[in-house]
N, CA, C and O atoms as a printed pandas DataFrame, in Angstrom:
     atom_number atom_name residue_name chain_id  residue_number  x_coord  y_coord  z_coord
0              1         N          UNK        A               1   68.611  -19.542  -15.310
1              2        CA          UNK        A               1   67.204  -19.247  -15.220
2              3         C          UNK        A               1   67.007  -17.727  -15.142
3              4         O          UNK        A               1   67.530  -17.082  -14.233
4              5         N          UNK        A               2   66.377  -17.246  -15.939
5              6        CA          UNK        A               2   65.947  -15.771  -15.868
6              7         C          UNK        A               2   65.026  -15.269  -14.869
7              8         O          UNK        A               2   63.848  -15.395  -14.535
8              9         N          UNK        A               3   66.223  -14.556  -14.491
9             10        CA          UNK        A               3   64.843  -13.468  -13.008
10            11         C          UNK        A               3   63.963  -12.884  -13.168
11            12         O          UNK        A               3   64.220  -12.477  -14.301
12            13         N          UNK        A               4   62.656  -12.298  -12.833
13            14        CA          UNK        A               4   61.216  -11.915  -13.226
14            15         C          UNK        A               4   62.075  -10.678  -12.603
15            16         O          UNK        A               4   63.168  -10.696  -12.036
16            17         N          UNK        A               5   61.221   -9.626  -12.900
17            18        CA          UNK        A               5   61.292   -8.367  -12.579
18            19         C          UNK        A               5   59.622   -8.423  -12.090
19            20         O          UNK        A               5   58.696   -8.779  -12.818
20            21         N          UNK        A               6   59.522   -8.025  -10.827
21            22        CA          UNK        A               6   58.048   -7.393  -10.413
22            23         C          UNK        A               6   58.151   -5.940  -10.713
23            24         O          UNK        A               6   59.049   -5.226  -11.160
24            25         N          UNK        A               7   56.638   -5.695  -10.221
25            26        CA          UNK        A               7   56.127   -4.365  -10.684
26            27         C          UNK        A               7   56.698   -3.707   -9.410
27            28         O          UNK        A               7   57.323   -2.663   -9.597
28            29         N          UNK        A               8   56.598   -4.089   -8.331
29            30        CA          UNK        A               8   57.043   -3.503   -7.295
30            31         C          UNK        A               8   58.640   -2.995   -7.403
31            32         O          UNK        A               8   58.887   -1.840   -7.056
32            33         N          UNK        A               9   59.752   -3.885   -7.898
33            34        CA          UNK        A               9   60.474   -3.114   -7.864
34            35         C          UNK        A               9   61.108   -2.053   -8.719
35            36         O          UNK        A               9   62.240   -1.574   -8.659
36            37         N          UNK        A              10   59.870   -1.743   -9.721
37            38        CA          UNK        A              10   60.456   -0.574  -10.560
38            39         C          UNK        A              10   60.454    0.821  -10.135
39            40         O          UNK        A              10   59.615    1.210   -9.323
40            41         N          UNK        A              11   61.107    1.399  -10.499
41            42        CA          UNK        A              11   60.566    2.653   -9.967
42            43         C          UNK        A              11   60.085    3.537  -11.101
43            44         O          UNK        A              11   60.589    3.654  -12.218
44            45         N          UNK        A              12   58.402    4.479  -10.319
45            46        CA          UNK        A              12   57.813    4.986  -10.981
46            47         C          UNK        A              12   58.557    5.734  -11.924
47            48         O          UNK        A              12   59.763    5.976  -11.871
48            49         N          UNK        A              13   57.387    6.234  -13.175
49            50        CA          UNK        A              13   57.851    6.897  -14.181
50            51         C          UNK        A              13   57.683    8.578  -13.656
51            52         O          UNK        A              13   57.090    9.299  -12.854
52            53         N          UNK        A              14   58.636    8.577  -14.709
53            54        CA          UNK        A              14   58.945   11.011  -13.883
54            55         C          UNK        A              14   57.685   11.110  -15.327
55            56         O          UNK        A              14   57.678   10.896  -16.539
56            57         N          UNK        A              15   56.810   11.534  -14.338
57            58        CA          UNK        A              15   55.391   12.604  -15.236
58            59         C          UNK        A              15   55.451   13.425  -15.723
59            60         O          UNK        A              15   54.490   13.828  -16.378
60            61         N          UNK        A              16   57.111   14.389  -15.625
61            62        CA          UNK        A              16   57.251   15.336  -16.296
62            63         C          UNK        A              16   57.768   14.676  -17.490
63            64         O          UNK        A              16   57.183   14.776  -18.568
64            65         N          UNK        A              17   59.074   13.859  -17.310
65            66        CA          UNK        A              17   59.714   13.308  -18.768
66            67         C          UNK        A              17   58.598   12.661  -19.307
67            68         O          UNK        A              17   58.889   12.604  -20.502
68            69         N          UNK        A              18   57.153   11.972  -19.129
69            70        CA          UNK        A              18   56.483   11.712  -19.744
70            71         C          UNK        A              18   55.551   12.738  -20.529
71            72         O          UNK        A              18   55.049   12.541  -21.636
72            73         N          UNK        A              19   55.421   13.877  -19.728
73            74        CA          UNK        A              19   54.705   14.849  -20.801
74            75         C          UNK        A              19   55.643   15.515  -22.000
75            76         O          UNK        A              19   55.386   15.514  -23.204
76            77         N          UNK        A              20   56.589   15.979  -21.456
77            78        CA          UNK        A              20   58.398   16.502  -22.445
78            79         C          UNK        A              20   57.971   16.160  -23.796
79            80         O          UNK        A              20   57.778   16.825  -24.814
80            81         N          UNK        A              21   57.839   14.366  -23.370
81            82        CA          UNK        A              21   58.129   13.576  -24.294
82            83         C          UNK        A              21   56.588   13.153  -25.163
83            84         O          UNK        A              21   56.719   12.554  -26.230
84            85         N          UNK        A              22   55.251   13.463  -24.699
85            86        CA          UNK        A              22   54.552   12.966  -25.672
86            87         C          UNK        A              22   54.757   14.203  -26.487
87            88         O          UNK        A              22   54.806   14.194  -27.717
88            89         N          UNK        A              23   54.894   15.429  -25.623
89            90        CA          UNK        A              23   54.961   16.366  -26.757
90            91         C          UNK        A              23   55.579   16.832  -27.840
91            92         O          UNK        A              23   55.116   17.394  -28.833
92            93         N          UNK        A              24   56.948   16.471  -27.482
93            94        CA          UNK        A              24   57.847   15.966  -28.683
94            95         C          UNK        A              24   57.294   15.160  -29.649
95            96         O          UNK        A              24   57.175   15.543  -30.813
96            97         N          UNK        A              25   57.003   14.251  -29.327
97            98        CA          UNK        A              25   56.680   12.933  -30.197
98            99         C          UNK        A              25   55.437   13.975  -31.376
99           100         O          UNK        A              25   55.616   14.262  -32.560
100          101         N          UNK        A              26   54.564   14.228  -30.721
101          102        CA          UNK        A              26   53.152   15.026  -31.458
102          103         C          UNK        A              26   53.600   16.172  -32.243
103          104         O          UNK        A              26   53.047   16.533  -33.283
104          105         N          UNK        A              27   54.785   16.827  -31.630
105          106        CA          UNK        A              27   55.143   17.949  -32.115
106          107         C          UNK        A              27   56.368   17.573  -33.834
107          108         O          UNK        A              27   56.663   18.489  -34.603
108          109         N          UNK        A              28   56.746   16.418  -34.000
109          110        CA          UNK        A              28   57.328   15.423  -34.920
110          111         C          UNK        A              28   56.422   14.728  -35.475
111          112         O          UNK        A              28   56.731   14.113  -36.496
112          113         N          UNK        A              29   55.437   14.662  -35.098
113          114        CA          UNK        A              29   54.027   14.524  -36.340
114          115         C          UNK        A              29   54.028   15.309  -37.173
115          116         O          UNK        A              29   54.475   15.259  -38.319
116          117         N          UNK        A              30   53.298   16.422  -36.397
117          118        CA          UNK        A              30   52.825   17.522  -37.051
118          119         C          UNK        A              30   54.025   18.180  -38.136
119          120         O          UNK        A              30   53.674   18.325  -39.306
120          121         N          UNK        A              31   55.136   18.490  -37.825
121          122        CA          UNK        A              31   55.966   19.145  -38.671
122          123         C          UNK        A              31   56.379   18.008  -39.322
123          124         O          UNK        A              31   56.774   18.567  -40.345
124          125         N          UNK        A              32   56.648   16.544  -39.568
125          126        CA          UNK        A              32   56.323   15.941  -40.240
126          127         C          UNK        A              32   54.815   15.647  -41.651
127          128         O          UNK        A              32   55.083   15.306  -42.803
128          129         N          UNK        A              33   53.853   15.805  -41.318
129          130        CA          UNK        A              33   52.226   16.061  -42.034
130          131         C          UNK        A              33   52.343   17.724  -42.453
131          132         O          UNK        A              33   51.836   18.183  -43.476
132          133         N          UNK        A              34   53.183   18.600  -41.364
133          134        CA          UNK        A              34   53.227   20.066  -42.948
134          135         C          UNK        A              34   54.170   19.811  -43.453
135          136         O          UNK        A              34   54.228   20.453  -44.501
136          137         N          UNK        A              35   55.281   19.010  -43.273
137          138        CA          UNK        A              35   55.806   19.252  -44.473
138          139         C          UNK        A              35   56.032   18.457  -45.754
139          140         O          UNK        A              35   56.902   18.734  -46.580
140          141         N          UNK        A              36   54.979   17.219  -45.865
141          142        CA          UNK        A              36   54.458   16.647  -46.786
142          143         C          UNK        A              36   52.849   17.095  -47.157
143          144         O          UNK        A              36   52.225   16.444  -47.995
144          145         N          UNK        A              37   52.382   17.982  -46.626
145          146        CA          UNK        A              37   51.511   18.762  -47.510
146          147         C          UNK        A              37   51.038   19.868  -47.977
147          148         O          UNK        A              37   50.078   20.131  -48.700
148          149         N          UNK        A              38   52.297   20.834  -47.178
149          150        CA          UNK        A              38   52.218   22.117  -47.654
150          151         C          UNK        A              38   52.901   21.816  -49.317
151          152         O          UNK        A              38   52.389   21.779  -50.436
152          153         N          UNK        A              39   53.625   21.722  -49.048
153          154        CA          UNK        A              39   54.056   21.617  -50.826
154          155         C          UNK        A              39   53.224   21.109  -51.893
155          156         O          UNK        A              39   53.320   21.535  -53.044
156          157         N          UNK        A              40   52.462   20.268  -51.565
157          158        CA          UNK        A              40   51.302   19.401  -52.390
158          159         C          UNK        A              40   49.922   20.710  -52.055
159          160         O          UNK        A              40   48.895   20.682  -52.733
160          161         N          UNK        A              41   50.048   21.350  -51.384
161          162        CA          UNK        A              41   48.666   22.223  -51.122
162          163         C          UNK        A              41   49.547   23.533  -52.285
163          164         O          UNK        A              41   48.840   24.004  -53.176
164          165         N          UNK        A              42   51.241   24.090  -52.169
165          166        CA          UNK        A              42   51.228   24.930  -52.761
166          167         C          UNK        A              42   51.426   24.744  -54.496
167          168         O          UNK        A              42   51.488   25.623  -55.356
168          169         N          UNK        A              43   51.496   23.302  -54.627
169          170        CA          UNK        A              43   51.747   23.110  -56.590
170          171         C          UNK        A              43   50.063   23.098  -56.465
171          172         O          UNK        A              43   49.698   23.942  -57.283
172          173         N          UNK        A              44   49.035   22.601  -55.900
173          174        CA          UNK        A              44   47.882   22.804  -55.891
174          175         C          UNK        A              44   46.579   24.120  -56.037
175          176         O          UNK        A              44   45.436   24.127  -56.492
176          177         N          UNK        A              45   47.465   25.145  -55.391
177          178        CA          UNK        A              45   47.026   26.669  -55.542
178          179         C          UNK        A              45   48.195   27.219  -56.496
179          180         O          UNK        A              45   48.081   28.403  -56.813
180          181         N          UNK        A              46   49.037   26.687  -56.875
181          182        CA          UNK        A              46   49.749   27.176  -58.261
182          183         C          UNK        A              46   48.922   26.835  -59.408
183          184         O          UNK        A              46   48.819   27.678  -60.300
184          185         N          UNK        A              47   48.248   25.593  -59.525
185          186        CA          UNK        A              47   47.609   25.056  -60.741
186          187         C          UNK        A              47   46.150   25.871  -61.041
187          188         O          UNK        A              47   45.649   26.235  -62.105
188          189         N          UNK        A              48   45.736   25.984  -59.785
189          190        CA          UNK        A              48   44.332   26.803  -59.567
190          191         C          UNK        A              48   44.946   28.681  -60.282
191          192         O          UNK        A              48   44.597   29.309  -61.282
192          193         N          UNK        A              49   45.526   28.864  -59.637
193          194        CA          UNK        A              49   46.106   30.159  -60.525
194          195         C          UNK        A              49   46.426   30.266  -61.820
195          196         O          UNK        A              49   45.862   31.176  -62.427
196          197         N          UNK        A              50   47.228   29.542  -62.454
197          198        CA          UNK        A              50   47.394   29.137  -63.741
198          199         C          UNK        A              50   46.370   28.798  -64.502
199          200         O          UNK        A              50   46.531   29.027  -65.701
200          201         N          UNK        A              51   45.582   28.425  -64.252
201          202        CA          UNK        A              51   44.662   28.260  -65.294
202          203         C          UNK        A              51   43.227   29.156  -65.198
203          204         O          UNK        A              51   42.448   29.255  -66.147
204          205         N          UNK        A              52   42.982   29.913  -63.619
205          206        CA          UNK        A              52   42.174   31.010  -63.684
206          207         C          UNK        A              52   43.124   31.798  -64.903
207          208         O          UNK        A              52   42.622   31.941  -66.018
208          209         N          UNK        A              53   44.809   32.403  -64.566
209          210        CA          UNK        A              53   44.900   33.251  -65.978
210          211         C          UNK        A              53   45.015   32.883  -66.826
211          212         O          UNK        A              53   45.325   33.739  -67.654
212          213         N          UNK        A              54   44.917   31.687  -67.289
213          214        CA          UNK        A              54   45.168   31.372  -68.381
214          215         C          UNK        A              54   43.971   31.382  -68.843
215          216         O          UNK        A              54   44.104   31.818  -69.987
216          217         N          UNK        A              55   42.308   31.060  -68.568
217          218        CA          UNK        A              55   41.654   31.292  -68.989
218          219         C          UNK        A              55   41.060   33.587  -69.153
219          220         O          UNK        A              55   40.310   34.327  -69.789
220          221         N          UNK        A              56   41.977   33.613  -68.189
221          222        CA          UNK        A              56   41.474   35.042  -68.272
222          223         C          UNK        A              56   41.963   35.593  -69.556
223          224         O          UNK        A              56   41.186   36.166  -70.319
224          225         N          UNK        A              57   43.452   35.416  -69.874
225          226        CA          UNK        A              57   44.205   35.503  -71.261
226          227         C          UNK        A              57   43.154   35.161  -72.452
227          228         O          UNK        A              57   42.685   35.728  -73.438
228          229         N          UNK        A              58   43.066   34.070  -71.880
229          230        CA          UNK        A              58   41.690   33.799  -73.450
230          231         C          UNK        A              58   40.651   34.439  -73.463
231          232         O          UNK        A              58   40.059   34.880  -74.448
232          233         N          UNK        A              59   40.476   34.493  -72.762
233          234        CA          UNK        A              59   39.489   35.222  -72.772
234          235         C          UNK        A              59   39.079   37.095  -73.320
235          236         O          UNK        A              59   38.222   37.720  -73.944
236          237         N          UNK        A              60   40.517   37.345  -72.479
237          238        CA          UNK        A              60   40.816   38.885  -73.493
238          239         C          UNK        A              60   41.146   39.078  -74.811
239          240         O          UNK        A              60   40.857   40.005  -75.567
240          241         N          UNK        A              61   41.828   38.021  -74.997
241          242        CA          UNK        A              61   41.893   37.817  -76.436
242          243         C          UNK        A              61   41.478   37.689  -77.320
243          244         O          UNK        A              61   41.949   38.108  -78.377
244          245         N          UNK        A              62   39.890   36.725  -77.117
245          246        CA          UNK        A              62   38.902   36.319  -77.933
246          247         C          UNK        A              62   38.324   37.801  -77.880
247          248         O          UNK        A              62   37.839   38.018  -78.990
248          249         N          UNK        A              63   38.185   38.814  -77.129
249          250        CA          UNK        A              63   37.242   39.817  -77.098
250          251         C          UNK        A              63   37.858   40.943  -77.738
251          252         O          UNK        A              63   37.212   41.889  -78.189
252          253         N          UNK        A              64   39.324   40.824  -77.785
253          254        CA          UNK        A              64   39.985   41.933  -78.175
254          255         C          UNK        A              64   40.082   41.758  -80.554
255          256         O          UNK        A              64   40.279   42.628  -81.402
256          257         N          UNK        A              65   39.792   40.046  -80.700
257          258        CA          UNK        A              65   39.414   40.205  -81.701
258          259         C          UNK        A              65   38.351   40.826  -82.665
259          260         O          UNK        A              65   38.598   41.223  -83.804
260          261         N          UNK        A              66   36.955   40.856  -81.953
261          262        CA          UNK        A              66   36.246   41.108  -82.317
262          263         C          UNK        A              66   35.836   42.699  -82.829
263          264         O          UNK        A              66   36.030   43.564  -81.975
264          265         N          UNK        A              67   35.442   43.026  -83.772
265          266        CA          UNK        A              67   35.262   43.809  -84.174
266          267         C          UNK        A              67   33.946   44.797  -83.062
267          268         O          UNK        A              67   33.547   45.906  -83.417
């Protein structure tokens, strides 16, 4: 037959290893979430660049034809 464990005889939790530890946990989010979207934010401001010069290119070009 399995023994119950009461609440009484546990002993409390250490409030410090509980803060340590949410902050760990939050702090393994976060550098988890940058580093699945800094890379997607920087091919994102690569594409935005690329095609501001690329339209700027055409743009000199078309003007540099003209008489």
């Amino acid at each position: 037959m399995p023994s119950l464990v009461r609440s009484s005889d546990l002993k409390p939790e250490n409030k410090t290893l509980v803060v340590v530890t949410t902050i760990l946990q939050l702090s393994a989010v976060v550098v988890v979430w940058l580093l699945a979207i800094v890379p997607a934010a920087l091919l994102a401001l690569a594409a935005i660049i690329g095609k501001t010069i690329a339209g700027a290119l055409r743009g000199s070009r078309n003007r540099s034809t003209t008489p």
